[in-house]
N, C-alpha and C positions, 0 to 999 in steps of 0.2 A: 542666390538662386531661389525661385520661389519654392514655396511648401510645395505647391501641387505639381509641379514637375519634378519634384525630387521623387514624389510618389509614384506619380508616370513613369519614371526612371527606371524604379527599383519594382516596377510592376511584371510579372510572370508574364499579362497582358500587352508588352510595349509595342510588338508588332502588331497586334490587331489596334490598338490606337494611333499607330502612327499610317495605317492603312487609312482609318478613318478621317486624319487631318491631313493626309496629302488630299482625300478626296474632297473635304470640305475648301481646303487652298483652291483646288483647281479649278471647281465650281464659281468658287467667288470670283476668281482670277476672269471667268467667264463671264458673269454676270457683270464686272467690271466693264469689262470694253463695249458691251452692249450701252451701258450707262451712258460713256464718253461720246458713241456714236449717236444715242439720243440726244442727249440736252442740249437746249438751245440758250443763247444769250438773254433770254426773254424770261426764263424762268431761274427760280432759286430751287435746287436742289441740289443730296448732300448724297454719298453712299459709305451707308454705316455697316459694319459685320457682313456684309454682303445682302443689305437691302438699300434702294433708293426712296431716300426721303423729301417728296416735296413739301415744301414751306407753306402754309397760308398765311392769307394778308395779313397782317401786323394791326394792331390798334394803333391810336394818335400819337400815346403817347411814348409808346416803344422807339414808333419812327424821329417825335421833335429829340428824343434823348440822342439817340444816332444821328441824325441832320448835326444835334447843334455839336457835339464833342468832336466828329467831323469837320466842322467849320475852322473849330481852332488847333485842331492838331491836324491840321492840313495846311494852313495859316504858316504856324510855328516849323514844322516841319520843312516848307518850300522855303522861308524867311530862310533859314541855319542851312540849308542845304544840306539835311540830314541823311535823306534819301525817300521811301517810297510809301505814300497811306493809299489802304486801299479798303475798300468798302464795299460790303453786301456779298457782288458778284465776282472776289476773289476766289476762285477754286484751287485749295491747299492740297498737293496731294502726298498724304504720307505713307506711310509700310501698306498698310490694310485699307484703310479708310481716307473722304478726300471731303474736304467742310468748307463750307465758306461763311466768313466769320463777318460779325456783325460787322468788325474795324481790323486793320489788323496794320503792322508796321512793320517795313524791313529796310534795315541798314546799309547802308554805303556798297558794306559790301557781298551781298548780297544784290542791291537794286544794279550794281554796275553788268550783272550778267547775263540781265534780262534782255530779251529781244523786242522789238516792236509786235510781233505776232504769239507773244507769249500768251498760254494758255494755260496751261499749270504751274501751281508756283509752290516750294520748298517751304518748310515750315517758318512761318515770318518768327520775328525777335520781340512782337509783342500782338498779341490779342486782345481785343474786348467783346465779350459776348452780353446781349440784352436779351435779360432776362422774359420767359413770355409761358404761359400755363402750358405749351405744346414742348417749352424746349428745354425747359430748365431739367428735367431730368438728365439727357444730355448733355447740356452744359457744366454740368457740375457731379457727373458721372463719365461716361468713356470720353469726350473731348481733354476733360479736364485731365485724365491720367493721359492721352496720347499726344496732348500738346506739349505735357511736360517731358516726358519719352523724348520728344523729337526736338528738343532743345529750345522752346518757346520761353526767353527767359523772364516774362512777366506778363500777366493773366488778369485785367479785372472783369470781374462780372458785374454789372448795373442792374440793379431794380428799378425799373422806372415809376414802380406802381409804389415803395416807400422813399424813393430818392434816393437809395443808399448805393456806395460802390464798395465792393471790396477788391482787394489787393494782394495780389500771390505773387512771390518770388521764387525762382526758379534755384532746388539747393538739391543736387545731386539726382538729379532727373526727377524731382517728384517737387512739386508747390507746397511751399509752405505760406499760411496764410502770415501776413503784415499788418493788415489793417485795416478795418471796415469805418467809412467815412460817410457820414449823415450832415456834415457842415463844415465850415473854414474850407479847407485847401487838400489837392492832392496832387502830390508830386510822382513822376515817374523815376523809375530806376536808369529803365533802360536807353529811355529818348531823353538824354541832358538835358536839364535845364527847364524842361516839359512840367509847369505847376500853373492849378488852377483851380480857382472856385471850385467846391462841387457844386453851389447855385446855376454856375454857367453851362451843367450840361441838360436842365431843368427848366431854366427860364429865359427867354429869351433877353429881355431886357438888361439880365445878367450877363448872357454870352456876349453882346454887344462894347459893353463894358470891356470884358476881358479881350475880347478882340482888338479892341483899339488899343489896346497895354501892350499887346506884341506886336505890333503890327509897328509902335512908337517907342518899342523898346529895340528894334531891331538895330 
């Protein structure tokens, strides 16, 4: 149990706070469905704590990093018939909060339950968030602790701006970090067999390459 609910617990105060967070719940619970009946397919947005967050445009290089890791873990993915990548305009929806992640992956069994008209989708089995001056707070703050919460079992985060990707695996509901990769190769945990350049999600000339290696490996 955390500290500060032990404290909450053993508080004189517990009724007047627990008056406080059903009212905060309900609110949110509120502003939720207003969200849902807003957004349209046209736009990126997120709703965090009970605020909606829209995205601005992306710089170059955010995007060619998500275009190209896309290419090949969609590649690899469809090749193995592993099951489902999804990009950008996936909407996650978990306890509180609902994110759409730069990239994200879900398993066999998971993608088997999906509908044609599916809208919201269940915490996927692997996430990539790119990095960006508007989100990395985010990204390596409350995402970071609710993806792990919600059974997300492997997390990298990319910098596009030093080329680096780091690597969290999922150990007891909370990431522990693996390995921060600046060159050679990164393999995945969760999607078999999934290893690549980190050049290829950088350059294109690079991804090219490595595309044709799965593509003739298959």
């Amino acid at each position: 149990m955390e500290p500060i609910l032990e404290q909450i617990l053993k508080s004189p105060l517990l009724n007047e706070y627990s008056k406080i967070i059903r009212q905060k719940v309900e609110t949110e619970e509120q502003k939720r469905i207003r969200f849902y009946n807003q957004i349209t397919e046209q736009e990126k947005a997120e709703f965090i704590e009970g605020e909606i967050i829209c995205h601005s445009p992306v710089k170059i290089e955010h995007n060619i990093a998500g275009k190209l890791l896309l290419i090949l873990l969609q590649t690899y993915v469809s090749i193995k018939k592993l099951g489902f990548v999804g990009y950008e305009k996936i909407l996650v929806k978990l306890t509180r909060n609902d994110y759409e992640p730069d990239l994200c992956f879900f398993g066999n069994e998971k993608t088997k339950k999906f509908t044609k008209n599916q809208m919201f989708f269940p915490a996927p089995d692997f996430v990539v968030e790119i990095l960006s001056e508007s989100t990395e707070k985010r990204d390596r703050g409350i995402k970071f602790v609710d993806y792990a919460l919600h059974g997300v079992k492997e997390y990298w985060i990319i910098d596009p701006e030093t080329k680096l990707v780091e690597q969290y695996i999922l150990h007891e509901q909370k990431f522990e970090f693996f390995q921060k990769h600046s060159s050679h190769s990164i393999q995945s945990f969760e999607i078999e067999g999934f290893s690549i350049p980190i050049n290829a999600i950088f350059d294109e000339h690079e991804n090219t390459k490595t595309l044709l290696k799965i593509m003739n490996n298959q």
